[in-house]
Residue frames relative to the residue before (quaternion, step in Angstrom):
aa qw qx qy qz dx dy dz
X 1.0000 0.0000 0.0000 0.0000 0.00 0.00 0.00
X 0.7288 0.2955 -0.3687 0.4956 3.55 0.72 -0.75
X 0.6892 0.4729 -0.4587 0.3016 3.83 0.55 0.04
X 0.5806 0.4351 -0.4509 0.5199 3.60 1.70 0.68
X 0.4337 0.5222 -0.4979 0.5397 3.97 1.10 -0.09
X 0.6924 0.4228 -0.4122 0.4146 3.99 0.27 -1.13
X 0.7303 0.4467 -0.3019 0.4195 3.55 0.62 -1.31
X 0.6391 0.4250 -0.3739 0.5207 4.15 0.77 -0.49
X 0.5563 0.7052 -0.1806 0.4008 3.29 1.02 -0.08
X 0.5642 0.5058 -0.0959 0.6455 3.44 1.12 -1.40
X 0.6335 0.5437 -0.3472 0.4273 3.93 0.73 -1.67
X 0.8921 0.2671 -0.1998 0.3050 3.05 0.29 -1.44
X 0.5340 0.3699 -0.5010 0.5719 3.55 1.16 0.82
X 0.6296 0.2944 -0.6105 0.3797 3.55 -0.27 0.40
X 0.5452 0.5418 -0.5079 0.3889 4.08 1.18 -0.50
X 0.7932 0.2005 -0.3321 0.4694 3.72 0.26 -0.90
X 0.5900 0.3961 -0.6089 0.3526 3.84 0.12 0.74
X 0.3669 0.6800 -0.4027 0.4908 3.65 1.23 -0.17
X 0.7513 0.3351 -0.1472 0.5491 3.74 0.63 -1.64
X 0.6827 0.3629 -0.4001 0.4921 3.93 0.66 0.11
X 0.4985 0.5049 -0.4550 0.5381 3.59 1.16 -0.30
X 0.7799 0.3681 -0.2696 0.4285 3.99 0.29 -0.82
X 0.4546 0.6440 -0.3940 0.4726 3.54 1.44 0.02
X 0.7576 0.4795 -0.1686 0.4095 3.00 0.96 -1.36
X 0.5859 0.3417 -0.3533 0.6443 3.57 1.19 -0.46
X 0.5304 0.4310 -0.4893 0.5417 3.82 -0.24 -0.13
X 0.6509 0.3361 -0.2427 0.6360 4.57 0.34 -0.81
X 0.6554 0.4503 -0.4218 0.4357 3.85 0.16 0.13
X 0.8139 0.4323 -0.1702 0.3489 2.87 0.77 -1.49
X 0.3805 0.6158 -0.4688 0.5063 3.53 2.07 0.02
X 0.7331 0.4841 -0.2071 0.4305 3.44 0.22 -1.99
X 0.7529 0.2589 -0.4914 0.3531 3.67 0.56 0.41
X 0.5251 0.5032 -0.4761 0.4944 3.78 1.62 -0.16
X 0.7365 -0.4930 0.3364 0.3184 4.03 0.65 0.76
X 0.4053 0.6841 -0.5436 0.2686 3.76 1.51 -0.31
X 0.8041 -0.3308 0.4346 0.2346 3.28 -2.09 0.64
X 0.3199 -0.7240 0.5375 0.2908 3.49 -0.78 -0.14
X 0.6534 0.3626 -0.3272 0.5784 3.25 1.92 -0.45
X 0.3000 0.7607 -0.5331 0.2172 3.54 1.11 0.34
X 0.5561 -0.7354 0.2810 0.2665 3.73 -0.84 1.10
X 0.6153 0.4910 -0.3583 0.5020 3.25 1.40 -0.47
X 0.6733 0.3991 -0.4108 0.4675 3.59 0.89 -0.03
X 0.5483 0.4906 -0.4932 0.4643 3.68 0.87 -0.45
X 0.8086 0.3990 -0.3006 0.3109 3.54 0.53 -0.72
X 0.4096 0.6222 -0.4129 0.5240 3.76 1.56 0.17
X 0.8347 0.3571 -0.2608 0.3281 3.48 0.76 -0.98
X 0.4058 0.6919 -0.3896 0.4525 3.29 1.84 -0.18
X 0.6599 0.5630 -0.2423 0.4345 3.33 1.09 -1.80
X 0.6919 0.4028 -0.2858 0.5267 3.92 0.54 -1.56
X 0.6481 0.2940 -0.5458 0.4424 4.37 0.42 0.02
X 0.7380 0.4245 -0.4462 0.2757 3.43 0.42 -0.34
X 0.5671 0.5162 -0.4171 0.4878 3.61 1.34 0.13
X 0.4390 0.7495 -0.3258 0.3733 3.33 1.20 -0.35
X 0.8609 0.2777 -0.0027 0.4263 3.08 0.41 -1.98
X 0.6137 0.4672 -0.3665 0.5204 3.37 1.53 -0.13
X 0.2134 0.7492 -0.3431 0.5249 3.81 1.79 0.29
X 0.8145 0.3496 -0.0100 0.4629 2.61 -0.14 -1.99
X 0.6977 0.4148 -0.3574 0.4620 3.74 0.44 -0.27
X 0.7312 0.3636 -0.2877 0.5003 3.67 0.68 -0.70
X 0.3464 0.6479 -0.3845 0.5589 3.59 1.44 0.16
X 0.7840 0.2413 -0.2621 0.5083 3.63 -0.11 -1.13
X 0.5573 0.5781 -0.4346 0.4079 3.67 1.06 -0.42
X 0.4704 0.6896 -0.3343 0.4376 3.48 1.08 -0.98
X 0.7334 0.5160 -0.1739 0.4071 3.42 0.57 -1.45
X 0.5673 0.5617 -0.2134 0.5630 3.30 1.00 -1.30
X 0.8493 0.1470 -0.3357 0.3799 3.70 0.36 -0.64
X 0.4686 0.6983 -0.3944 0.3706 3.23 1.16 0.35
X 0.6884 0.2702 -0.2853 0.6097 3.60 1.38 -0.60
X 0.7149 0.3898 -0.5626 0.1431 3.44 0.51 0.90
């Protein structure tokens, strides 16, 4: 059981760095057609890529946790 929680685990961080990697090209590809920086579709990519970020970053340290048990 805990080597299918580790392995559904792992998935869903590489899916939501997968979606912040494509966030980030999709935010390049504004910043080279000249968009604002306060343009809304970029404020709202970067809102989107911290909240994949930090929820990353939380099932990450969880990762760890199940790794030392």
């Amino acid at each position: 059981m805990l080597q299918m929680k580790k392995w559904f685990l792992a998935y869903k961080i590489e899916y939501l760095w997968k979606k912040i990697r494509r966030n980030r090209k999709k935010m390049a590809a504004l910043l080279n057609r000249r968009e604002p920086y306060s343009s809304p579709q970029l404020v709202r990519l970067n809102q989107e890529n911290w909240e994949l970020w930090w929820s990353a970053r939380q099932m990450e340290q969880r990762w760890i946790q199940l790794l030392a048990e």
